[in-house]
Every structure is written in structure tokens, then in C-alpha cells.
SETOR-858034 format. One record per residue (C-alpha): residue number from 1; residue in one letter; z, y, x. Coordinates in steps of 0.1 Angstrom, whole numbers. Example, Ala and Ser with C-alpha at 12.3 -4.5 7.8 and 13.67 -1.06 7.14 Angstrom:
<rs>
<r><pos>1</pos><code>a</code><w>78</w><v>-45</v><u>123</u></r>
<r><pos>2</pos><code>s</code><w>71</w><v>-11</v><u>137</u></r>
</rs>
This chain:
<rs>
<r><pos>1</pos><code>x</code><w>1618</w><v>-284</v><u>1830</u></r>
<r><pos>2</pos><code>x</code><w>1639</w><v>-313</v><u>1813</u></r>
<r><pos>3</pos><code>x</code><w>1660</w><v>-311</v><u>1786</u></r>
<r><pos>4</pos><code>x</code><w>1698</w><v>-319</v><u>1790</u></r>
<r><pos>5</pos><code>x</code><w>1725</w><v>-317</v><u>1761</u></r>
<r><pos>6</pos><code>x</code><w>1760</w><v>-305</v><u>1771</u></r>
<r><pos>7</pos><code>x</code><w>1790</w><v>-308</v><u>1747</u></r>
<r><pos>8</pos><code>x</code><w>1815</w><v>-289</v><u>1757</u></r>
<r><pos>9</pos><code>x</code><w>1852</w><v>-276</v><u>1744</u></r>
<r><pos>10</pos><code>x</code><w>1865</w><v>-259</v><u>1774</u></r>
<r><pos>11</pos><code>x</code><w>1868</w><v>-250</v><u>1810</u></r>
<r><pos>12</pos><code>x</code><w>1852</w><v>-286</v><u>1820</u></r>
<r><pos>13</pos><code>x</code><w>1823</w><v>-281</v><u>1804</u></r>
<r><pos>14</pos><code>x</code><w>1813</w><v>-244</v><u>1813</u></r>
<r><pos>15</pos><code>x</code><w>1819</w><v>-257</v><u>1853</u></r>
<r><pos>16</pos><code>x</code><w>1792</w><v>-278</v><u>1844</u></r>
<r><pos>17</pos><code>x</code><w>1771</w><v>-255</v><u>1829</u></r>
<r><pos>18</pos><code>x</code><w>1775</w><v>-232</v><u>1855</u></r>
<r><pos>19</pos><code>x</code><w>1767</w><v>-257</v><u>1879</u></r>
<r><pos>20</pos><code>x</code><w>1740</w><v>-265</v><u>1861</u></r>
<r><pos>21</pos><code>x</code><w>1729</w><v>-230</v><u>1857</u></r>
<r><pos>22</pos><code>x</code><w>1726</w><v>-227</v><u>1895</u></r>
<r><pos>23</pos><code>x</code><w>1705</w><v>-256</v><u>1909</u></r>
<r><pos>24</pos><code>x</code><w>1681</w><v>-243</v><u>1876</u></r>
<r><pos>25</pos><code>x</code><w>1664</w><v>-274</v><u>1875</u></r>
<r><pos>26</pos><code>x</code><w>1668</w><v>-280</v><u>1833</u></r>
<r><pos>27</pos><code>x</code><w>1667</w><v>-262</v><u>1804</u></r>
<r><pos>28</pos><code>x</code><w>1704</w><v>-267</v><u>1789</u></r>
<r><pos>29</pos><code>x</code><w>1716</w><v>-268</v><u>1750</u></r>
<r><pos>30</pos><code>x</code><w>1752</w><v>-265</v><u>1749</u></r>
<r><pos>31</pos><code>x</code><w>1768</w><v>-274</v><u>1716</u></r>
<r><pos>32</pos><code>x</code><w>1810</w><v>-261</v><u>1711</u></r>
<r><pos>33</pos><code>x</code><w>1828</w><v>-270</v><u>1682</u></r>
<r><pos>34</pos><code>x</code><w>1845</w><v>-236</v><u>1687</u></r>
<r><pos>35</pos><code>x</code><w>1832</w><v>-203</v><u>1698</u></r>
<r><pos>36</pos><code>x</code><w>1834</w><v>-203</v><u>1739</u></r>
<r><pos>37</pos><code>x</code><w>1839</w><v>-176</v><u>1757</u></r>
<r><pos>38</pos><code>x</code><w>1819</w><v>-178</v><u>1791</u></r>
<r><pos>39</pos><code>x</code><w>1830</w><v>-163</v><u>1824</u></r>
<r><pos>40</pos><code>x</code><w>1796</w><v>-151</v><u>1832</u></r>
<r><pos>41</pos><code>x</code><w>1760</w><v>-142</v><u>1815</u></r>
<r><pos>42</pos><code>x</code><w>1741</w><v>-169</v><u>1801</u></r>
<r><pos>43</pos><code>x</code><w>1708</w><v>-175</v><u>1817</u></r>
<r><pos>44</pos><code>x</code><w>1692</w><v>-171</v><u>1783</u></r>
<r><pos>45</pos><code>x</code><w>1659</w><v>-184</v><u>1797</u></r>
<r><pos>46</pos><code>x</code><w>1671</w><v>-217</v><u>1802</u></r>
<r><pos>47</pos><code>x</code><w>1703</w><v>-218</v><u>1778</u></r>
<r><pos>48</pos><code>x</code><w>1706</w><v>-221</v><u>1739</u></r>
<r><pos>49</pos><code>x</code><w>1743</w><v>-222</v><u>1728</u></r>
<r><pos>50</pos><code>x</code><w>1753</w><v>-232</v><u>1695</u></r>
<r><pos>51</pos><code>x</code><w>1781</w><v>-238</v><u>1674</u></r>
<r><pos>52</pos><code>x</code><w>1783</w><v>-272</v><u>1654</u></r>
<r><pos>53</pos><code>x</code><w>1807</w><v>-286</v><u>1629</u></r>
<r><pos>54</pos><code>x</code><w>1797</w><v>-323</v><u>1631</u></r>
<r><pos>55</pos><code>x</code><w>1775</w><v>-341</v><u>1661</u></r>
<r><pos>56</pos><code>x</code><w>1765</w><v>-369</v><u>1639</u></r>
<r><pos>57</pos><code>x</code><w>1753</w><v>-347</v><u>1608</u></r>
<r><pos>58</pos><code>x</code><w>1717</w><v>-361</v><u>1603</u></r>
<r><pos>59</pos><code>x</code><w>1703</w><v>-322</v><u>1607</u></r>
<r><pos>60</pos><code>x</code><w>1721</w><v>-322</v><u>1641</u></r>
<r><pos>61</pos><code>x</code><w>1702</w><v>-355</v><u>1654</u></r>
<r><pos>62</pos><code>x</code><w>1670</w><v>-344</v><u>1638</u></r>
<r><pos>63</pos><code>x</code><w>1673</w><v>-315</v><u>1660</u></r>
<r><pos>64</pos><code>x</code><w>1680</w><v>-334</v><u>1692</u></r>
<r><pos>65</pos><code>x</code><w>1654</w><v>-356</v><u>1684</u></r>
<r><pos>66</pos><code>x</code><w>1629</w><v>-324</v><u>1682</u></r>
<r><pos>67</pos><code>x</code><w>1646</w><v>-312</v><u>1718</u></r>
<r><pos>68</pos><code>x</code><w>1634</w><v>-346</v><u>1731</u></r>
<r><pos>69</pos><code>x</code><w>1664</w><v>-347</v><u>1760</u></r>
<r><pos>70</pos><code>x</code><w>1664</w><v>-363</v><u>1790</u></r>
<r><pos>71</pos><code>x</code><w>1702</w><v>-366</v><u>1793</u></r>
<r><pos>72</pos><code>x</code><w>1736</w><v>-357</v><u>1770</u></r>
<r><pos>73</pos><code>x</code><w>1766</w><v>-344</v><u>1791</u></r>
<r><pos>74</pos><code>x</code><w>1801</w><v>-348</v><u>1774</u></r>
<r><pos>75</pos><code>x</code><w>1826</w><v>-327</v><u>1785</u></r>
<r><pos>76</pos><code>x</code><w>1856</w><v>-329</v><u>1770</u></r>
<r><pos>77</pos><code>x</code><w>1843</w><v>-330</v><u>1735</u></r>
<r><pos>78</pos><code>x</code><w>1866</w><v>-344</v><u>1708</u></r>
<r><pos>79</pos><code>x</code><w>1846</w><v>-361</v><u>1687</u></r>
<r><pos>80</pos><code>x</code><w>1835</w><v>-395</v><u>1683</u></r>
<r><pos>81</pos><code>x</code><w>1792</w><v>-405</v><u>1684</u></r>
<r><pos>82</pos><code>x</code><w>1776</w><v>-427</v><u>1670</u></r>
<r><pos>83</pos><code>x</code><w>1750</w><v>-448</v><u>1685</u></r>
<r><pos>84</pos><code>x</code><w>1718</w><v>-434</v><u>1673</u></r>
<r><pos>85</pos><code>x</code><w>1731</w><v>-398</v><u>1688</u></r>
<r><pos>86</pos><code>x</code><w>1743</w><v>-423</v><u>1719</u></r>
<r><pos>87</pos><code>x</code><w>1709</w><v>-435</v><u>1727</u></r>
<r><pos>88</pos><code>x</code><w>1688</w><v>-404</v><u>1718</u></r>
<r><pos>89</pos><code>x</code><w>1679</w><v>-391</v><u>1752</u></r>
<r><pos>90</pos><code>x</code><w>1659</w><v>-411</v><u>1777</u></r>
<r><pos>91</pos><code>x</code><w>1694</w><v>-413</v><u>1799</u></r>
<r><pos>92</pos><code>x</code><w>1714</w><v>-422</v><u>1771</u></r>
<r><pos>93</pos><code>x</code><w>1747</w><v>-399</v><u>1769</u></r>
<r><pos>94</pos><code>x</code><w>1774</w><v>-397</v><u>1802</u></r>
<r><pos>95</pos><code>x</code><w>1811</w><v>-389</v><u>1793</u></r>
<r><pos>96</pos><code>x</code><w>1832</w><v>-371</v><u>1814</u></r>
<r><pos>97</pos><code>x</code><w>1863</w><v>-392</v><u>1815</u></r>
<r><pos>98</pos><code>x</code><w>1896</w><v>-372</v><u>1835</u></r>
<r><pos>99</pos><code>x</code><w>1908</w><v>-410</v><u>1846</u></r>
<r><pos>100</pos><code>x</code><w>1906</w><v>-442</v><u>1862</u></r>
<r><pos>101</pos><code>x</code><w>1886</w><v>-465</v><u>1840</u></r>
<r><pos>102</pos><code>x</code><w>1897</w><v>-494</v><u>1831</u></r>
<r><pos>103</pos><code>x</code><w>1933</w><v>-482</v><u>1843</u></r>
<r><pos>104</pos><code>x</code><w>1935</w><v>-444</v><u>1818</u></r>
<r><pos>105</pos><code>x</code><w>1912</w><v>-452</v><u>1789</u></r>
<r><pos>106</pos><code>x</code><w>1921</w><v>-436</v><u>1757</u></r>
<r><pos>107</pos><code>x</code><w>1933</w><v>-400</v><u>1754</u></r>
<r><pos>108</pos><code>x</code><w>1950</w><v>-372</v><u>1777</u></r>
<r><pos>109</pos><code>x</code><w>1946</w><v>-392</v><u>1810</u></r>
<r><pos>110</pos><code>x</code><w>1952</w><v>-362</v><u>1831</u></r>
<r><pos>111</pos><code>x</code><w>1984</w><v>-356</v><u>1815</u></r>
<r><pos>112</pos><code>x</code><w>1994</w><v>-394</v><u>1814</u></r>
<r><pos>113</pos><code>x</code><w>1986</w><v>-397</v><u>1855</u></r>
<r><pos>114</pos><code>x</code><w>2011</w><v>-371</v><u>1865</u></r>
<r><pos>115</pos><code>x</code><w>2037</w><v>-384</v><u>1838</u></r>
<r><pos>116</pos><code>x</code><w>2035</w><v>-420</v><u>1857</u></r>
<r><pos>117</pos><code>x</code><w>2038</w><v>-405</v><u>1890</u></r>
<r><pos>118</pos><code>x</code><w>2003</w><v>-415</v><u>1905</u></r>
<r><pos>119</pos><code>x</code><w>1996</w><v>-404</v><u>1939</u></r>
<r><pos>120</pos><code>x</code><w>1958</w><v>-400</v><u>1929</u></r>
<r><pos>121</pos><code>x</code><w>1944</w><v>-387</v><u>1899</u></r>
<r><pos>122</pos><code>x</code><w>1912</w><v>-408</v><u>1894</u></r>
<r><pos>123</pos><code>x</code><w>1881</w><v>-393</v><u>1875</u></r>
<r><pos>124</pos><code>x</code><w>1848</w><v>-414</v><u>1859</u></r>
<r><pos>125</pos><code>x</code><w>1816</w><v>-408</v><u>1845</u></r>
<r><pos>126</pos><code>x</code><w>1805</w><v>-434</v><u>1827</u></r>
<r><pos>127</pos><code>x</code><w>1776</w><v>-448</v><u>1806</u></r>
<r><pos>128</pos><code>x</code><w>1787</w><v>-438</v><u>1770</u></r>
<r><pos>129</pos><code>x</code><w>1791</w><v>-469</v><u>1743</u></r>
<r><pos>130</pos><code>x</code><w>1801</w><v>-475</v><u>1709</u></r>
<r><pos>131</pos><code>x</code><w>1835</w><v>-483</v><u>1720</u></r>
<r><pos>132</pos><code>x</code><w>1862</w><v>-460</v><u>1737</u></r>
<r><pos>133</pos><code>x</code><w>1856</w><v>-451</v><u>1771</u></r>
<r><pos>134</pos><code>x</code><w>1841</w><v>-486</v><u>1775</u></r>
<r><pos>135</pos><code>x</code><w>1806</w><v>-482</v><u>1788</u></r>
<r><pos>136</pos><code>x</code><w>1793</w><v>-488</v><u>1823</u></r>
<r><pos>137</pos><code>x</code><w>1808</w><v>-465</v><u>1851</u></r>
<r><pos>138</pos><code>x</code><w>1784</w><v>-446</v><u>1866</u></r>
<r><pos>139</pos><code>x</code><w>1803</w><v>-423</v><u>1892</u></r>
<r><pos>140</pos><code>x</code><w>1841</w><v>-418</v><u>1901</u></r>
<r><pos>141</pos><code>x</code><w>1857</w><v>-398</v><u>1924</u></r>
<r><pos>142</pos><code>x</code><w>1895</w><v>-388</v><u>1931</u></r>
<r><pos>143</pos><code>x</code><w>1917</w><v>-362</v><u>1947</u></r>
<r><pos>144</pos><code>x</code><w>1956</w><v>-365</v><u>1955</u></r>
<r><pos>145</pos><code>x</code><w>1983</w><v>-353</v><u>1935</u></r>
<r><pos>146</pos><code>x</code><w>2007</w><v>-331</v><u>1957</u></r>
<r><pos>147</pos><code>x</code><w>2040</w><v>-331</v><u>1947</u></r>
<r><pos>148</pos><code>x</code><w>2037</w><v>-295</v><u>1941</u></r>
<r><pos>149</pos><code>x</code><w>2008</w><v>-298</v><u>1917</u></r>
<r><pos>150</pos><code>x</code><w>2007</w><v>-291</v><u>1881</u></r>
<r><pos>151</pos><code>x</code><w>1986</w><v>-300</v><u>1849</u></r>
<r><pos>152</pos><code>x</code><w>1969</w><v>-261</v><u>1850</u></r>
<r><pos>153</pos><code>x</code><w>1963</w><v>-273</v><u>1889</u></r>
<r><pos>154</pos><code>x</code><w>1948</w><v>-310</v><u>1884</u></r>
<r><pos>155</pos><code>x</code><w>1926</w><v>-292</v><u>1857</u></r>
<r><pos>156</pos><code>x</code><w>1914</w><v>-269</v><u>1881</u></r>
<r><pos>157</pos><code>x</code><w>1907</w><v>-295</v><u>1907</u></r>
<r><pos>158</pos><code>x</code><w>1892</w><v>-326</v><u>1879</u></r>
<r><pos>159</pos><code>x</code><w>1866</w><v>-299</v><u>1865</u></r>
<r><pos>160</pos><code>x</code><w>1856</w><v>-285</v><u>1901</u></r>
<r><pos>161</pos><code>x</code><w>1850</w><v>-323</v><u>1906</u></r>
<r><pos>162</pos><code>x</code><w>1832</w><v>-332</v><u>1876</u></r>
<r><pos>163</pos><code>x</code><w>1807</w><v>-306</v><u>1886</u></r>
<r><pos>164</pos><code>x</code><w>1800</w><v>-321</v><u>1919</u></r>
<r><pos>165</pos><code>x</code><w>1797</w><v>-354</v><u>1904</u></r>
<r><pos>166</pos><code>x</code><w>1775</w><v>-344</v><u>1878</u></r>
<r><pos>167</pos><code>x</code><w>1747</w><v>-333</v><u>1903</u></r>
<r><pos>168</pos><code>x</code><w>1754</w><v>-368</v><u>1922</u></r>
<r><pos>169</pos><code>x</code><w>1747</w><v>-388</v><u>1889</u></r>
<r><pos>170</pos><code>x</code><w>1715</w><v>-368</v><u>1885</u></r>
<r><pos>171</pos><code>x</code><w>1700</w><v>-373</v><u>1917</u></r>
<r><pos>172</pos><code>x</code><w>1708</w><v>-408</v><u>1914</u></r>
<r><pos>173</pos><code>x</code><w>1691</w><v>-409</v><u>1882</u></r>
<r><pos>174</pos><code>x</code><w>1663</w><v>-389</v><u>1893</u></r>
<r><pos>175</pos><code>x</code><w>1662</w><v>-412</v><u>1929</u></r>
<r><pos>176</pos><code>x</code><w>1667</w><v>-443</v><u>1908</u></r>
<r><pos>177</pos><code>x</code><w>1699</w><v>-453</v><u>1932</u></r>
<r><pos>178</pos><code>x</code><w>1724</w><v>-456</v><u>1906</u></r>
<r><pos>179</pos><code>x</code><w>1751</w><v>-479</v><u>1911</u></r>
<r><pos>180</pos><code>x</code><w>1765</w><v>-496</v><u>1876</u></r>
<r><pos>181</pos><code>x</code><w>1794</w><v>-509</v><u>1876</u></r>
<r><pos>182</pos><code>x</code><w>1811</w><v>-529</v><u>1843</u></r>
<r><pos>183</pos><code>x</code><w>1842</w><v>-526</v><u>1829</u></r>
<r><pos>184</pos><code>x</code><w>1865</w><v>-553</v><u>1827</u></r>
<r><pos>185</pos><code>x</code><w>1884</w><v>-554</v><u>1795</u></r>
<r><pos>186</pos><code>x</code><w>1911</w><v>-576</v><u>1806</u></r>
<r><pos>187</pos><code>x</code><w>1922</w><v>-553</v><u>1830</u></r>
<r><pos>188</pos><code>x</code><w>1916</w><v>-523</v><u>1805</u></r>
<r><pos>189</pos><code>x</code><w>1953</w><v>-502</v><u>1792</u></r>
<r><pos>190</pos><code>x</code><w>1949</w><v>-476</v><u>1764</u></r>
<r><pos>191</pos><code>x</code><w>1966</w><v>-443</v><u>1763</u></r>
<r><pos>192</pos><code>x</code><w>1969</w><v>-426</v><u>1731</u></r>
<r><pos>193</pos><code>x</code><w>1964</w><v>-388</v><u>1727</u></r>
<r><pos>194</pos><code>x</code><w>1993</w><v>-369</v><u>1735</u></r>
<r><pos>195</pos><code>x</code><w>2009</w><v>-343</v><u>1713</u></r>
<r><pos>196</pos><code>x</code><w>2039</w><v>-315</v><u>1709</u></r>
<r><pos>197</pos><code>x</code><w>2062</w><v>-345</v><u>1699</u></r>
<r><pos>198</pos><code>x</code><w>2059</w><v>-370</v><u>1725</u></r>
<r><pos>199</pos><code>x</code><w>2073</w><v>-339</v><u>1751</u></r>
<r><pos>200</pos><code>x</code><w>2111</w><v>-347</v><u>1747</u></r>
<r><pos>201</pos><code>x</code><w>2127</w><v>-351</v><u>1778</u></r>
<r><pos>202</pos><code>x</code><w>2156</w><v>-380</v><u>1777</u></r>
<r><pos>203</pos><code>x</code><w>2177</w><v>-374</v><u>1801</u></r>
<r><pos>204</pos><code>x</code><w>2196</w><v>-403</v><u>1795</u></r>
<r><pos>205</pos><code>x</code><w>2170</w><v>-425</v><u>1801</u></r>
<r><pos>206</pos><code>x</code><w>2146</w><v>-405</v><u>1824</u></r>
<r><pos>207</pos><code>x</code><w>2151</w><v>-401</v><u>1864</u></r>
<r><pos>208</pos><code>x</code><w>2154</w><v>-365</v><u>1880</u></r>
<r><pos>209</pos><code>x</code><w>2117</w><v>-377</v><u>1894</u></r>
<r><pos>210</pos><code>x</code><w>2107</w><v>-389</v><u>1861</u></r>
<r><pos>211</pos><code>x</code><w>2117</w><v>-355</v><u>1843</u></r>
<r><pos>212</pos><code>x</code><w>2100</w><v>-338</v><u>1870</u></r>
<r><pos>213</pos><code>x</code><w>2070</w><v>-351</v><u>1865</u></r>
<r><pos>214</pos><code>x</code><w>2073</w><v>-348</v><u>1831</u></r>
<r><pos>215</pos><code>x</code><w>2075</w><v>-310</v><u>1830</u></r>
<r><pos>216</pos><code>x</code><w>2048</w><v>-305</v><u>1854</u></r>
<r><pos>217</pos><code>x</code><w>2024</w><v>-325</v><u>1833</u></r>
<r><pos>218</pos><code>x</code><w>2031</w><v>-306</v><u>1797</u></r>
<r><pos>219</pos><code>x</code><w>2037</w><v>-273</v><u>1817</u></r>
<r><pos>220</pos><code>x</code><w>2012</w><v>-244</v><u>1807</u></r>
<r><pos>221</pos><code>x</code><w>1988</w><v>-242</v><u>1792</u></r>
<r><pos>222</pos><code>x</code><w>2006</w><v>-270</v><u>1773</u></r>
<r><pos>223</pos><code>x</code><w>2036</w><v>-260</v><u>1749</u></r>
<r><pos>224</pos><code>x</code><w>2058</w><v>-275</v><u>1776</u></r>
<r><pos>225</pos><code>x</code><w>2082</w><v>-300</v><u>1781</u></r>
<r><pos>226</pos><code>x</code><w>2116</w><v>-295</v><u>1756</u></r>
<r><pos>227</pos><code>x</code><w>2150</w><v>-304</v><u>1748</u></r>
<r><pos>228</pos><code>x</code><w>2175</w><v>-291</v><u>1726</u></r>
<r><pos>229</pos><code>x</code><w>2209</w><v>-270</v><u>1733</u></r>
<r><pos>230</pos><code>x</code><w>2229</w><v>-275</v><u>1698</u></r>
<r><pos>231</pos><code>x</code><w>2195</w><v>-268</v><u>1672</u></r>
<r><pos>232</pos><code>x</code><w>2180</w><v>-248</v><u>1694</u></r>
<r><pos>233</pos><code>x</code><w>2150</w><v>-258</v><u>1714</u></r>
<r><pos>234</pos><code>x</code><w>2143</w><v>-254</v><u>1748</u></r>
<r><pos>235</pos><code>x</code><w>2109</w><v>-254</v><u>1767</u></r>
<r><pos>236</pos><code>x</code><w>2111</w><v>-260</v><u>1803</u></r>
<r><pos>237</pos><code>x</code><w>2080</w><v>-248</v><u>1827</u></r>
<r><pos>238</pos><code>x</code><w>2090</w><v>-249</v><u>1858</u></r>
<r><pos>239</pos><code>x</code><w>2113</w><v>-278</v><u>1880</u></r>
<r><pos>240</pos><code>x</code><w>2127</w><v>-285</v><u>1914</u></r>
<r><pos>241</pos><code>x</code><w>2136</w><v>-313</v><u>1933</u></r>
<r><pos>242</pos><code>x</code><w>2164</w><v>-316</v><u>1953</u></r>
<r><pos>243</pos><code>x</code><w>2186</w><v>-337</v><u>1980</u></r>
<r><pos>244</pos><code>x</code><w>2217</w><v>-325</v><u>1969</u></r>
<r><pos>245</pos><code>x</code><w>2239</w><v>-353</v><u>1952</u></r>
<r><pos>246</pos><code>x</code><w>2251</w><v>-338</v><u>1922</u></r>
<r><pos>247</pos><code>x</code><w>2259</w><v>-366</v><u>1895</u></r>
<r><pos>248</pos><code>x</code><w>2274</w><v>-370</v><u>1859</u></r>
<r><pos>249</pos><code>x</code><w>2266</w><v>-370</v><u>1823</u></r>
<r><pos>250</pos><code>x</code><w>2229</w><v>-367</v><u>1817</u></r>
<r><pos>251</pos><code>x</code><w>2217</w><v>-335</v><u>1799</u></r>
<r><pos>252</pos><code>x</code><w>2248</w><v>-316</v><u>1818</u></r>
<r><pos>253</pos><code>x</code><w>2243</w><v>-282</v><u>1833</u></r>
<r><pos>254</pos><code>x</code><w>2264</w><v>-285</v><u>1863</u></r>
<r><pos>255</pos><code>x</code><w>2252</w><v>-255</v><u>1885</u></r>
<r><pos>256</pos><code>x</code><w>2240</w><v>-226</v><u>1888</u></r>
<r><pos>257</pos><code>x</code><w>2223</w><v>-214</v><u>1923</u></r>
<r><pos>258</pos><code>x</code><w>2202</w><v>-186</v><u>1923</u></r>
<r><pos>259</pos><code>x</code><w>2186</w><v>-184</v><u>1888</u></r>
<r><pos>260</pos><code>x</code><w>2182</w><v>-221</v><u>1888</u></r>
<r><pos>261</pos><code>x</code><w>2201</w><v>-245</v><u>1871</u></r>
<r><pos>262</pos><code>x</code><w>2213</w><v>-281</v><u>1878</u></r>
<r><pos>263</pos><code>x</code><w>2208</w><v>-304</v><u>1853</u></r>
<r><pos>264</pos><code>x</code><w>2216</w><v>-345</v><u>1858</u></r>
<r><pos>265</pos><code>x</code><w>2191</w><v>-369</v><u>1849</u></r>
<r><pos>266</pos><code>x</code><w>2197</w><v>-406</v><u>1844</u></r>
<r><pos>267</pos><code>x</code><w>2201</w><v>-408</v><u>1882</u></r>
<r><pos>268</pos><code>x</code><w>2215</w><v>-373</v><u>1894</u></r>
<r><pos>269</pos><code>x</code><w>2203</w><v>-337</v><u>1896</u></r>
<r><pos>270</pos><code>x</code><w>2173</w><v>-316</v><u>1888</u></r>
<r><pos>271</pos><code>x</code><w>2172</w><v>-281</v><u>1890</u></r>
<r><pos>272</pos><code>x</code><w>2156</w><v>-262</v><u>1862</u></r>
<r><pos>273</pos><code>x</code><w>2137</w><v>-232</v><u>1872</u></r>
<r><pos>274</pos><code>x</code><w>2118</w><v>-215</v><u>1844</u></r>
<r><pos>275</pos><code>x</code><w>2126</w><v>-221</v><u>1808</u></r>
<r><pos>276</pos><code>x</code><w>2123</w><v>-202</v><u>1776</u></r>
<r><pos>277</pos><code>x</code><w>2146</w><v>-209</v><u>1745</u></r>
<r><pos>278</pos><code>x</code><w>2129</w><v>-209</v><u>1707</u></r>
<r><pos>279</pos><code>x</code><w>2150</w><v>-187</v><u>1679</u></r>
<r><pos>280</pos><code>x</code><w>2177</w><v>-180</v><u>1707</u></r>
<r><pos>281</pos><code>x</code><w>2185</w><v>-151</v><u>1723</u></r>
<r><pos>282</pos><code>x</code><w>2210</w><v>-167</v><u>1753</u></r>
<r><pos>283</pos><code>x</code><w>2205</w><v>-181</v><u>1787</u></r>
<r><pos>284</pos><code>x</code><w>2219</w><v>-216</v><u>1798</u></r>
<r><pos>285</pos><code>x</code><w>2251</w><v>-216</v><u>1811</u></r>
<r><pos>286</pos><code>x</code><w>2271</w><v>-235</v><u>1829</u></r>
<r><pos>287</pos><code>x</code><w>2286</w><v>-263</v><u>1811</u></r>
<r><pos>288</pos><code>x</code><w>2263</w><v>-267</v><u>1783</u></r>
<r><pos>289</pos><code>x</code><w>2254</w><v>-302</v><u>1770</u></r>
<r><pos>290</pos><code>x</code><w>2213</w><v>-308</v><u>1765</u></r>
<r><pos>291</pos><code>x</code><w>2200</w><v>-338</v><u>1748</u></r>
</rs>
């Protein structure tokens, strides 16, 4: 059987390698930065797992270069390679990108999709290249974001996806149908990786559809959209839109209906449904001020 290389840091990769596992055409070495913890038994006659501190350490290559590969899989891991590792396999290396290429390159494009209220989240394999997520795209596929839908959700969906469209771009490799297409850079936009401190909601500024989408996108297993009630901070899980025209002075907690509280937005109200306060022991209240 060939050889395929699969760098993997999570739940994308492992539905890959389970996928993989399954049509058991290749033997599989799966490299993690971090111990993984798989859902199932390893086929060990066809996988070798291994934990690695740096992909481009020259006893790392050596060792791909003794597997001889036919194709490197990128799932999701974080860090960057360096064209000799690029090029090693006879297929190059394919990166699962969770966007729209050119439109989401850069980092946490599930996360950025739901913030700007697409109605699609786009996914892309591509060629991998010295740049960032500029190669060639190879594959990409889509789904639609329901209103209901969160980040846990989209993940769900994007790595049930990438699994399918793995298995496409390997019988078009095998078939010799693939269909390159190039990147144009001048329609290429760059999103930087997201962290804890770009999750402040403003209500000021935000709409009650912006703020929505906000929370859903940094809802678990992120820490969660926050704001603050005096010093204290607030993370905020859970939302709900509504009809009702309730307006006023953003941040304002206006109402409270059934364990769910009103809160305007920049254009009227959103009600809050699951929240948890850090170092306090209250519950919002009517009238409080958030900012």
C-alpha cells in the first residue's frame, strides 16, 4: 500500500484518519504536536502515531524521506513548512483550509465566517506553498449556515466534509482528473488568528444581529464571547433573536422574560440566554449597565 502523512491537532484530522482507516487503501503516519486521544482503536497494521515537537527538524524530514510518501494531509496543524518538507511526497502536501480561498485566508476562518454573517461557510483544499494558504486549490465544497448554527456545529459539519473531500482529491489524483485552479491575489483578504481578546462585544457599535453572530461564533468550545458588568466579566454562550422592539442605551438590561434577558444593541434588543459571570457570585438584573 502507499504511504500518506497526516498532521493532525484535533477532531479534523482524526475524521480523516478514520476515513482513511476505512477505505484501507494506505498505510497512514499521523504526526500530533500534542498527545490525541482517538475515539476508536487504531488499526495498528496500517497506522504509526507519533508525537513531534518541530515538523521541519532535519531528523523529522530524514524520516519522511525514509517513509517515501505518496501524499501529506494537513489538518489543522499549526505550524508553518518549509518547502523541502512541502515537496517531499510524490503529491506534494494538501492543506485543509476551513474557508473560501482567496476570500478567508489567514487564521480562524470558521470563526471569522459566522462573525460576518455568511450564509455559506466555504471550505478548500489546496496545493500547499511557501506562502499562506496561497497554493493552487484543489477541491472546495460548502454547506449553509442556519441561523441556528453554532461554531461547535459548523465544526461538526467542516470536518465531516473534509473527510468526504479528501477521498474526492485522492481518486482524482489516483484518476489523474484533478482540476487546478489558481489563486488570484488581488482578490485575496487576510484574517489574522483570533484570540480571548478580540471576543469583546460593543454594544455600542455592534447590531443585535451582529452580537448574535458574534456569540455564536466564540461560543463553546471557545472561552466565549464577554463583556463586563462594573470589573466583573461576563461570558455569554447562548443568544436569541427577537421581533420585539425594545430600544435604548446600548449595554442596557431592559427585561427580563423567562430566564432570558434583554439587552439593546446599537440597533435594539437581544436576548441573552446562557451566560456565566467570572469572580461573581450574582445574576444580571434588571437595570444593570454592560459595556
Amino acid at each position: 500500500m502507499k504511504n500518506i502523512i497526516l498532521y493532525l491537532n484535533g477532531d479534523r484530522g482524526i475524521k480523516v484518519l478514520e476515513t482513511l482507516i476505512k477505505i484501507n487503501k494506505y498505510n497512514v503516519f499521523v504526526f500530533s504536536l500534542k498527545k490525541i486521544v482517538f475515539p476508536y482503536k487504531l488499526a495498528e497494521d496500517i497506522i504509526v502515531y507519533k508525537l513531534i515537537k518541530n515538523i521541519n527538524d532535519k531528523k523529522h524530514i530524514l524520516n519522511i524521506k525514509n517513509i517515501n510518501p505518496y501524499l501529506s494531509i494537513v489538518a489543522g496543524f499549526p505550524q508553518i513548512f518549509n518547502e523541502e518538507l512541502i515537496n517531499l511526497p510524490d503529491f506534494g502536501t494538501i492543506n485543509l483550509h476551513a474557508g473560501p480561498l482567496p476570500k478567508y485566508r489567514g487564521g480562524s476562518p470558521l470563526n471569522w465566517q459566522i462573525i460576518n454573517g455568511e450564509d455559506q461557510i466555504g471550505l478548500s483544499i489546496i496545493q500547499m506553498a511557501k506562502g499562506i494558504d496561497t497554493g493552487d486549490i484543489i477541491y472546495k465544497s460548502s454547506f449553509k449556515l442556519d441561523l441556528l448554527d453554532n461554531i461547535k456545529s459548523v465544526h461538526n459539519y467542516a470536518n465531516k466534509l473534509f473527510s468526504n473531500m479528501v477521498i474526492k482529491v485522492l481518486e482524482q489524483i489516483e484518476s489523474k482528473s484533478q482540476v487546478v485552479i489558481k489563486q488570484d491575489s488581488h482578490d485575496s483578504i487576510y484574517w489574522h488568528q483570533r484570540s480571548d481578546l478580540d471576543g469583546r462585544i460593543n454594544w455600542e457599535k455592534m447590531t443585535s444581529l451582529q452580537v448574535y453572530n458574534f456569540i455564536r461564533a466564540l461560543t463553546k468550545p471557545y472561552p466565549g464571547a464577554y463583556t463586563f458588568f462594573s470589573e466583573y466579566k461576563l461570558r455569554i454562550f447562548l443568544a436569541e433573536l427577537t421581533n420585539e422592539k425594545f430600544y435604548g442605551t446600548p449595554g442596557r438590561v431592559v427585561k427580563i422574560k423567562k430566564n432570558k434577558l434583554l439587552v439593546i444593541c446599537a440597533d435594539k434588543g437581544l436576548y441573552i440566554k446562557k451566560y456565566k459571570f467570572e469572580k461573581y457570585s450574582g445574576d444580571l438584573k434588571n437595570g444593570m449597565q454592560l459595556k
